[in-house]
N, C-alpha and C positions, 0 to 999 in steps of 0.2 A: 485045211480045205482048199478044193482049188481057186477061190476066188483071191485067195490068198497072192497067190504067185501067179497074178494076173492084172498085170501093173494098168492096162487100159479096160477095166470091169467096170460096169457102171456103179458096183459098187463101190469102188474107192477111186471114181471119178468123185462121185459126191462127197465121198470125204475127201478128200482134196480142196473142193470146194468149200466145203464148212472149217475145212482147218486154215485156208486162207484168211476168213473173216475174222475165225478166232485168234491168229499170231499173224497176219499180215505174209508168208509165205506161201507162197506157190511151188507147189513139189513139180507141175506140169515141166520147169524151166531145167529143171535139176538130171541126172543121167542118172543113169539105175541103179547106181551105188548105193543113192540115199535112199532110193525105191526098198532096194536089200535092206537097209537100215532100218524105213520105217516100218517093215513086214518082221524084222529080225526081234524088235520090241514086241509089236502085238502077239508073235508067238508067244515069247517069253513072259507075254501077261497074261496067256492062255485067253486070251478076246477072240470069241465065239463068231465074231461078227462087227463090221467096221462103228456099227453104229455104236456098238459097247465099246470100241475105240475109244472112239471119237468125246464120248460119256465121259469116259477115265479123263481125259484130258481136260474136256472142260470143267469139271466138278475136284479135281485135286493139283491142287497147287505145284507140289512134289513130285508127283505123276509128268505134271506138263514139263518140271526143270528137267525131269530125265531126259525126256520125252527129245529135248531142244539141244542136251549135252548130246547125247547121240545119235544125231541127227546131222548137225555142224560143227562135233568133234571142237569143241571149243578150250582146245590144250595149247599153251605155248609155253614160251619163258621168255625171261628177257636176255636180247641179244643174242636170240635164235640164228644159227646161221651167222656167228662173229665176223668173219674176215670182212660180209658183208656192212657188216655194222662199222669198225673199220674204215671200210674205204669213203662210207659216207663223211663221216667224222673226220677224216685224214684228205680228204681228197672232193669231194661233192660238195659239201656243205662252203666250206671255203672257196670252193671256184663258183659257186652262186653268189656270197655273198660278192666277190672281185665283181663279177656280172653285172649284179643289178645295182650294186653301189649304196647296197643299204643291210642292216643286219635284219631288217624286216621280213624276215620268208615266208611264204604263204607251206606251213605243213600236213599233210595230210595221212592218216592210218587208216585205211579203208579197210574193212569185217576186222575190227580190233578186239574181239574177244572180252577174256578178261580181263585186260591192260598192259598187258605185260610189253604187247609193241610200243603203244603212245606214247606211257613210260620212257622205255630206254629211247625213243625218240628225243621225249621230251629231256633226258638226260643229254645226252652228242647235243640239242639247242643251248644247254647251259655252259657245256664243255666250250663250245665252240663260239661264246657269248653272242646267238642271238636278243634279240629283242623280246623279253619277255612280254611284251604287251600284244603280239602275233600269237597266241598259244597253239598248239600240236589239238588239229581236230583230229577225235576219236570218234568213227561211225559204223554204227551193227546192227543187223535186224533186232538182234534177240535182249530186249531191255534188262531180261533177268543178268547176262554176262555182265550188263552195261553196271549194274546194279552191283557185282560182283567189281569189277573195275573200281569204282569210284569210290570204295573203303580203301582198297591202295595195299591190301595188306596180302603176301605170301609165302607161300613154306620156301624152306631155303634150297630144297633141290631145285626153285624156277629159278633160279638167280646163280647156277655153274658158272656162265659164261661172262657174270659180271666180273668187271676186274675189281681186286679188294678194295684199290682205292673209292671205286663209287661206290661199294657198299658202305663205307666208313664215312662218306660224305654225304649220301642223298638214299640214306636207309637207319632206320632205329630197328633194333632188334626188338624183339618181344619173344615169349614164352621161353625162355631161356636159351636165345639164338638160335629156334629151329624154324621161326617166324620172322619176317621182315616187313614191316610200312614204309610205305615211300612218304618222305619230309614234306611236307607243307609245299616248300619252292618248287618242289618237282609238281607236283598234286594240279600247283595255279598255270601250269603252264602247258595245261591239258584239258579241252573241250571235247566232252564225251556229247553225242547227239546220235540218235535212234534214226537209220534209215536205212531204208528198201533200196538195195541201189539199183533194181530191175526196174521200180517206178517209180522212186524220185528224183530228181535233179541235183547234179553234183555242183554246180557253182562252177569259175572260174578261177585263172589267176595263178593255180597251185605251183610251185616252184619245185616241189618233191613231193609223191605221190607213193606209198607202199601197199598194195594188193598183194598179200605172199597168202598161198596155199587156202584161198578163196572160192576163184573163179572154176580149178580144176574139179569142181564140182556142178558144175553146169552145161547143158549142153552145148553143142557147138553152134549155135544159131543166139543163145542166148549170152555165150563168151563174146563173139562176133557184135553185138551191141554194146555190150559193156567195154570193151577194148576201145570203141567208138567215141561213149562217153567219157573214157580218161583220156582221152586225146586230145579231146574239146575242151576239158578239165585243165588241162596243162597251160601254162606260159610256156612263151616262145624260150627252148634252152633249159626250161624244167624237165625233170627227170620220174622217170615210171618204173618202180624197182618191183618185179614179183616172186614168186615163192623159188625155191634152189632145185623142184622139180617141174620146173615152168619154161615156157616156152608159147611164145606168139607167133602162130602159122601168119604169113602173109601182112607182117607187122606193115610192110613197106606201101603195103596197096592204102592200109589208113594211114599213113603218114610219118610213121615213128624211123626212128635210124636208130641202129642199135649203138648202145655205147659201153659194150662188155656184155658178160654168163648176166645173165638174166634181169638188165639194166636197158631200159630203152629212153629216148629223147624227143624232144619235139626241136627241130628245127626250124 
């Protein structure tokens, strides 16, 4: 129908607004990607009308996980993007700690999915003998991911880029090695927390700060605030890492210097 592919209809103004209350999202902030996305499902459910949407959502559990997996594409693996992981581990991590003169770093995984960043985060903290008593904050709208995260457990194609050795150290197989859990030490050194980062407040302090393949989903007025807030987010000499098809227009005007491909700083 055409109200279908008619992203500002007052009909799916109001769903919009019902689906805010109900997951705490606002599609308003988002670019039409996810707009394609969210009309891409309702065909496929054959929904006659946003109200029957909006129905399916609230009334089926399974429905809604779909609903949020494609939606925010909630895929990764650990150590996505190696060389980057790498440099943190070999080169970043180590020249904070020289910095600040302490193994205490303030960590942060901003839209962590289903864990796979915090993780291998929280992995390079162990490598690199942080302070375990600092844990790697995990933060994502979608509780269900969060929920998915915090059992720890994965198939073995997320874990390509791990090297053997960390598999054999800070992973137990399961189902007969086509499964892995991450160990208990890795597990405590990661705080998973549920937030909006459109309306809530990120805190200070952060030393390291990973936003990859997030923000490219928002529009430019609502990137432009959040860019804002991890800048405010940062210590002086902390580091803002984001996704390997990223890129901050006008990083210089809020303050950041860049410190490499897809690595910025706060001075």
């Amino acid at each position: 129908m055409d109200e279908i592919s008619q992203y500002n209809s007052p009909g799916y103004t109001t769903f919009k607004m019902k689906l805010k209350k109900l997951i705490g999202i606002d599609l308003s902030s988002y670019k039409d990607q996810i707009h394609r996305r969210t009309h891409e499902l309702m065909n496929r459910w054959g929904c006659k009308s946003y109200d029957d949407y909006y129905d399916i959502l609230q009334k089926d559990e399974h429905k809604l996980r779909e609903f949020l997996d494609h939606l925010t594409i909630n895929v990764s693996e650990f150590f996505r993007n190696d060389s980057q992981w790498w440099k943190m581990r070999d080169k970043l991590i180590p020249e904070l700690i020289q910095k600040r003169g302490t193994k205490r770093l303030k960590l942060w995984s901003a839209g962590c999915a289903t864990g796979e960043e915090p993780y291998s985060l929280a992995i390079l903290s162990t490598v690199c003998g942080l302070d375990q008593m600092n844990p790697v904050l995990a933060a994502d709208i979608d509780q269900g991911a969060i929920a998915i995260a915090q059992k720890g457990i994965y198939k073995k194609t997320q874990l390509i880029n791990a090297p053997k050795e960390y598999l054999a150290k800070y992973f137990t197989t399961t189902d007969g090695g086509n499964t892995y859990s991450v160990n208990p030490e890795i597990k405590r050194r990661v705080t998973f927390k549920r937030m909006n980062m459109i309306e809530d407040s990120f805190g200070s302090g952060f030393d390291l700060i990973l936003c990859r393949n997030v923000v490219i989903y928002f529009t430019a007025e609502t990137k432009a605030k959040l860019y804002k807030k991890f800048f405010d987010a940062l210590a002086p000499g902390g580091y803002f890492l984001v996704g390997s098809t990223e890129q901050i227009f006008g990083y210089q005007q809020i303050g950041f210097e860049s410190a490499g491909p897809f690595l910025y700083t706060k001075k």
